[in-house]
C-alpha positions as CSV (number, residue, x, y, z in Angstrom):
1,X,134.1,60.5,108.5
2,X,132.8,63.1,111.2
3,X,134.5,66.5,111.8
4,X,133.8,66.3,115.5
5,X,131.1,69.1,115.1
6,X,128.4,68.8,117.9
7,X,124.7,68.3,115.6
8,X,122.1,69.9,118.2
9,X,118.6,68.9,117.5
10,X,116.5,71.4,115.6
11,X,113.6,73.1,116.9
12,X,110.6,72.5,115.0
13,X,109.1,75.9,115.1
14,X,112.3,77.2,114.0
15,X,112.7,74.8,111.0
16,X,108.9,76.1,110.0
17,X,109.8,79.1,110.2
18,X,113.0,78.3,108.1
19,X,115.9,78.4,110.2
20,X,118.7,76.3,109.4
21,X,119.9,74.3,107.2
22,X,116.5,72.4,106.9
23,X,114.8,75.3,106.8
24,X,111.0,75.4,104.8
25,X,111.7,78.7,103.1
26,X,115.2,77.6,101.6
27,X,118.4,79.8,100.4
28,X,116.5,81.0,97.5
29,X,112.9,82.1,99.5
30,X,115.3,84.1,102.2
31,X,116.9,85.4,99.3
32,X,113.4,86.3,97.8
33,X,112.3,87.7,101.1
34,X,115.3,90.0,101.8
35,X,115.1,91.6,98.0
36,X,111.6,92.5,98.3
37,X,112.1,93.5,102.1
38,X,114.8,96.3,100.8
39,X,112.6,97.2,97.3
40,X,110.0,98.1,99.8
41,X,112.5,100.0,102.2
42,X,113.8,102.1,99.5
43,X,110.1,102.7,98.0
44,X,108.9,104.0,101.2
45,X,112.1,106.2,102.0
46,X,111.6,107.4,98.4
47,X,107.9,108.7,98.9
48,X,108.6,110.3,102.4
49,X,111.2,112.3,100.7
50,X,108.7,113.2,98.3
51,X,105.9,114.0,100.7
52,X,108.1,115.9,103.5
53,X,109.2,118.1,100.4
54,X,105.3,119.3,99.7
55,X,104.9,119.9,103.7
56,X,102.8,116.4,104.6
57,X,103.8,114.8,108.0
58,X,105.9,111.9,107.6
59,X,106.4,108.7,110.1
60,X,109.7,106.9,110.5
61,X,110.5,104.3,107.7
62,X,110.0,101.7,110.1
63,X,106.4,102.6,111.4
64,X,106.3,102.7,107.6
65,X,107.5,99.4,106.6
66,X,106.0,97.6,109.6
């Protein structure tokens, strides 16, 4: 039985790229993706602090990260 939900057609570029449902990556490799993504975040915040405290120019976290 349908629940009168409209099903639009999926992009392929977004479904390589793991959008969706159907996605390549999957619930557990987005899961992956954003833990090491925040690790990484917190590393690099964490070694700015230590560097701005001995005087060494420091760029944003994003120009960091990125």
């Amino acid at each position: 039985m349908q629940s009168g939900q409209t099903i639009a057609p999926m992009d392929s570029t977004f479904k390589l790229l793991g959008g969706g449902p159907t996605g390549s990556a999957g619930e557990v490799g987005r899961l992956a993706f954003a833990l090491v993504a925040s690790v990484a975040i917190v590393v690099v915040a964490a070694l700015q602090r230590g560097a701005a405290q001995y005087g060494f120019a420091v760029r944003p976290v994003w120009a960091e990260v990125t």
